[in-house]
BAGU-144165 format. One record per residue (C-alpha): residue number from 0; residue in one letter; x, y, z. Coordinates in steps of 0.001 Angstrom, whole numbers. Example, Ala and Ser with C-alpha at 12.3 -4.5 7.8 and 13.67 -1.06 7.14 Angstrom:
<atoms>
(0; 'A'; (12300; -4500; 7800))
(1; 'S'; (13670; -1060; 7140))
</atoms>
This chain:
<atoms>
(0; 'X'; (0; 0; 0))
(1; 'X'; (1339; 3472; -833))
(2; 'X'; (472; 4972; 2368))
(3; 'X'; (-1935; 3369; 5062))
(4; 'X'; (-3003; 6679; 7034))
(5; 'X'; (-1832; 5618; 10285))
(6; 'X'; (-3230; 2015; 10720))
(7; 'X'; (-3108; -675; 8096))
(8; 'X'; (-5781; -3081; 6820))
(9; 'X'; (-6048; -6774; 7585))
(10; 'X'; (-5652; -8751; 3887))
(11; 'X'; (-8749; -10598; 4600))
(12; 'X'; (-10947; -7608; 4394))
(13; 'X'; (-9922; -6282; 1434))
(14; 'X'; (-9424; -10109; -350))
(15; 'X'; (-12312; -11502; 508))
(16; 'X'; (-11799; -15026; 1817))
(17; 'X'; (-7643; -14740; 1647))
(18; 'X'; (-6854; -14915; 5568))
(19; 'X'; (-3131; -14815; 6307))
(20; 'X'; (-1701; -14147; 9512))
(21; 'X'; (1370; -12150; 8315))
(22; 'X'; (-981; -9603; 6707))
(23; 'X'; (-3080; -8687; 9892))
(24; 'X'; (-3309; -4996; 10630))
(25; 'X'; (-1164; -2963; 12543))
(26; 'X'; (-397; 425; 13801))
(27; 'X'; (1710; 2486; 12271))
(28; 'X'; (3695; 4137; 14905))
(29; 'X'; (5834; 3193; 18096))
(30; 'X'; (3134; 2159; 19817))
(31; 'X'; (1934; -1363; 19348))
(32; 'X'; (-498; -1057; 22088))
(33; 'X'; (-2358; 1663; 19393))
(34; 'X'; (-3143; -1791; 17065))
(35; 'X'; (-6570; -2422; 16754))
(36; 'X'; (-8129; -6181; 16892))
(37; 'X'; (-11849; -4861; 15429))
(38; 'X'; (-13087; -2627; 13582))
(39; 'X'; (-13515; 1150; 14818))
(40; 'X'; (-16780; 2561; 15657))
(41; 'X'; (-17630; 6424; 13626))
(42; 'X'; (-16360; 8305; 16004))
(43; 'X'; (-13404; 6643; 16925))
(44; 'X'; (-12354; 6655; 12822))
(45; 'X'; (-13515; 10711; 12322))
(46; 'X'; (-11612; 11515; 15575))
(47; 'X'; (-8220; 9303; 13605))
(48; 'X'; (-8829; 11636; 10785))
(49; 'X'; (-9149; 14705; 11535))
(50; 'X'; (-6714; 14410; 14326))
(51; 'X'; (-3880; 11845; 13864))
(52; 'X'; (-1898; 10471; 17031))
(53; 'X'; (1385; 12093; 17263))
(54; 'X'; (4459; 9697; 16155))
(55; 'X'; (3004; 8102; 12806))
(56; 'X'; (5423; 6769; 10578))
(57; 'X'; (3509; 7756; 7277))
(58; 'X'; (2789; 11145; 8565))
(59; 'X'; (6331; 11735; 9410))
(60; 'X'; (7707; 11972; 6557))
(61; 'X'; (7934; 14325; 3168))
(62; 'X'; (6945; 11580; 991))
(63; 'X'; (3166; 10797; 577))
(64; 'X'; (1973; 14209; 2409))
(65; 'X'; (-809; 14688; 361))
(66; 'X'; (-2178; 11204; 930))
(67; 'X'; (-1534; 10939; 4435))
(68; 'X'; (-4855; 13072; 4919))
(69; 'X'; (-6968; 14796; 2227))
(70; 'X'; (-10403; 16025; 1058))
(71; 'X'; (-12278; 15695; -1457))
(72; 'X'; (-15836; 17172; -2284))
(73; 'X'; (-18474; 15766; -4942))
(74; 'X'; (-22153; 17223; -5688))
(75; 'X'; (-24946; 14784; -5758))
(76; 'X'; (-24970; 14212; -9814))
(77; 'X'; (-21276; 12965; -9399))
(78; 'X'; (-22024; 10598; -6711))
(79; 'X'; (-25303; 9161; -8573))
(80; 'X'; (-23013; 9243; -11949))
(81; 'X'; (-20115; 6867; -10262))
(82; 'X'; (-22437; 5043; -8270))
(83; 'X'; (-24251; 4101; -11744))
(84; 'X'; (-20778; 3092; -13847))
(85; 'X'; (-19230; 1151; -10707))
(86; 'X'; (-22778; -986; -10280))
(87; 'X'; (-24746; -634; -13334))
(88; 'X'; (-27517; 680; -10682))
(89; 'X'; (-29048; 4012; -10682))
(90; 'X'; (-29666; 5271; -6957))
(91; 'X'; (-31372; 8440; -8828))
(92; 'X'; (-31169; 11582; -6447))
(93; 'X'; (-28942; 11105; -3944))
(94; 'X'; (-30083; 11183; -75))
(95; 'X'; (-27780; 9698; 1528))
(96; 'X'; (-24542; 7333; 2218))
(97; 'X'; (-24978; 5147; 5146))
(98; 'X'; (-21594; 2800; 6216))
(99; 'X'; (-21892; -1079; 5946))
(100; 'X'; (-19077; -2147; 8013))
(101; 'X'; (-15396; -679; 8838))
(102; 'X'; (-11981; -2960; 8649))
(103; 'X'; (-9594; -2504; 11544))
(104; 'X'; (-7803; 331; 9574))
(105; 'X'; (-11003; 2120; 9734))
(106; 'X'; (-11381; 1884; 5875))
(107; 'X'; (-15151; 1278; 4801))
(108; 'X'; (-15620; -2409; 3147))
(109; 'X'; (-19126; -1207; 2296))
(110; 'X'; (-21484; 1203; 1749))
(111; 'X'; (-25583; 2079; 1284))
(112; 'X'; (-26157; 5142; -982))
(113; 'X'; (-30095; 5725; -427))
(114; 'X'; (-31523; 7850; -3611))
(115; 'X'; (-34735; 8732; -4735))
(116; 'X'; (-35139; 5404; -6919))
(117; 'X'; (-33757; 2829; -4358))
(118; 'X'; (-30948; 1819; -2264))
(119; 'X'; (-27727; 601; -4196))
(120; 'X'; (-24921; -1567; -2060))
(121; 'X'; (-21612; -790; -3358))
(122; 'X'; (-18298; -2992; -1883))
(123; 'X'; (-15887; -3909; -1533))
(124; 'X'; (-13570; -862; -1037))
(125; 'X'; (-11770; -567; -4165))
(126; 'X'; (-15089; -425; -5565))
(127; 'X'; (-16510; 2724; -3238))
(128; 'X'; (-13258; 4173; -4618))
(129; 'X'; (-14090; 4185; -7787))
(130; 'X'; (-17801; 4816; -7030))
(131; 'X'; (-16865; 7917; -5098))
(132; 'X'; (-14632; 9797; -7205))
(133; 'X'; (-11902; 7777; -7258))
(134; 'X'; (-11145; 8352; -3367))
(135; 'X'; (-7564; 8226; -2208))
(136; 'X'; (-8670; 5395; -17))
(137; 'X'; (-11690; 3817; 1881))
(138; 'X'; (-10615; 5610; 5095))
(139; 'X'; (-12734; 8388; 5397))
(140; 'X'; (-15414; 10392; 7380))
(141; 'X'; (-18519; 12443; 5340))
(142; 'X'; (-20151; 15818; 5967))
(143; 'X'; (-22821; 17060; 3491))
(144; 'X'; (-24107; 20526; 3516))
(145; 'X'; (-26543; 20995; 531))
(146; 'X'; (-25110; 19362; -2247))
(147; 'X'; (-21741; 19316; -1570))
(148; 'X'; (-20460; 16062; -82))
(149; 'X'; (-16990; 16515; 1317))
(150; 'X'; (-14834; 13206; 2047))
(151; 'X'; (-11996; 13808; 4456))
(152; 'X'; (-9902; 10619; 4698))
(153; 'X'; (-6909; 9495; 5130))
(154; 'X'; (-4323; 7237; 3188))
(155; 'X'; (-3465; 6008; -226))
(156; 'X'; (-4408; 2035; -1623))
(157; 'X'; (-6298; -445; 271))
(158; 'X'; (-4181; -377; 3519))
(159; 'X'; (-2893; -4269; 3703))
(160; 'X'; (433; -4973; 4180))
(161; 'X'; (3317; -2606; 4076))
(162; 'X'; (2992; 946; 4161))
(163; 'X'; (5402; 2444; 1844))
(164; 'X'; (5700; 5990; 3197))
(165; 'X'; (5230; 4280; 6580))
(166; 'X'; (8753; 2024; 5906))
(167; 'X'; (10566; 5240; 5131))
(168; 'X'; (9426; 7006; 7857))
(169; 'X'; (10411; 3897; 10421))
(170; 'X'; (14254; 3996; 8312))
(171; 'X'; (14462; 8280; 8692))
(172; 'X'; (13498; 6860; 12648))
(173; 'X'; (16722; 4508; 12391))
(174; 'X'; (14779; 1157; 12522))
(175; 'X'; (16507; -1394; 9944))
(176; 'X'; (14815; -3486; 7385))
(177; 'X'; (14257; -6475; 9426))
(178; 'X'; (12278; -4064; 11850))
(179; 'X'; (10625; -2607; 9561))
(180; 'X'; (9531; -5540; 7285))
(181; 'X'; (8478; -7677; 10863))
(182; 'X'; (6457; -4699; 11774))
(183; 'X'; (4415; -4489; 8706))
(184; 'X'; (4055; -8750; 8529))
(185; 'X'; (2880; -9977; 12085))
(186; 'X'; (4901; -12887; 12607))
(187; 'X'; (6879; -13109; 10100))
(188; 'X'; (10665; -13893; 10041))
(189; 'X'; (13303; -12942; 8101))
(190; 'X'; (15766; -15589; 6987))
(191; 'X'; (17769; -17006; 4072))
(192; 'X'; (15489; -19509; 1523))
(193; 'X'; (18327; -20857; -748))
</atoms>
């Protein structure tokens, strides 16, 4: 992942019915107590967003800046227009988005948009990308005033595994590779294969 926002995402959530141990998410910062085991609940992910813990790897670092957090706004007619092309279903006026279910990264697995001729399920993430915009990620909190739907959010990619701008920031903080790569794949050990 280019840059997982400050958490990653386990590889089971995002690959539906691909569970591996090494690519369970993990916090990304010092703290390992910060890892979270289930998913967030709204407030816990809007708080993560607009206000990042201190000590981040990915946010520590020049590289990736813009994805680390970022908006983006959309009117109503762009939201029904993606929702259409990504499902083939028209929700017609849009009303509303209502969240499905969270990962452990906080990125949304799925979504509800209610419009004025149905509801239309959209998932799994990379599809609500695509739906939305073409979001930076599935990490992200909505406000709507009128009809402008902002998505604040944080991250770049689907979250699982290592965090690129997250490894650099852990080598600018002196860790070494093996440190680095162990931190990113729970479990995992680094050794010779040949």
């Amino acid at each position: 992942s280019a840059s997982c926002g400050g958490h990653t995402e386990d590889g089971s959530a995002v690959w539906q019915g691909s569970h591996h141990a090494y690519l369970t998410g993990v916090a990304d910062g010092p703290d390992a107590a910060a890892t979270r085991t289930k998913a967030p609940d709204e407030a816990t992910v809007r708080a993560f967003v607009e206000k990042p813990p201190a000590g981040l790897f990915c946010g520590a670092t020049r590289y990736g800046k813009e994805s680390f957090r970022w908006t983006k706004v959309l009117s109503s007619a762009e939201i029904r227009a993606g929702i259409k092309a990504q499902t083939g279903r028209d929700p017609g006026v849009v009303k509303g988005i209502r969240v499905g279910s969270r990962g452990v990264s906080g990125r949304i697995l799925s979504i509800e948009v209610d419009g004025s001729l149905g509801t239309v399920p959209v998932s799994p993430e990379l599809s609500i990308r695509k739906a939305l915009g073409g979001l930076r990620s599935s990490m992200f909190v909505l406000d709507v005033a009128g009809d402008r739907w902002t998505f604040s959010g944080g991250g770049f990619g689907h979250g699982v595994g290592m965090c690129q701008v997250g490894a650099i920031g852990m080598a600018n903080a002196g860790r070494d590779f093996k440190t680095i790569l162990k931190h990113y794949f729970s479990g995992s050990e680094v050794g010779k294969i040949y």
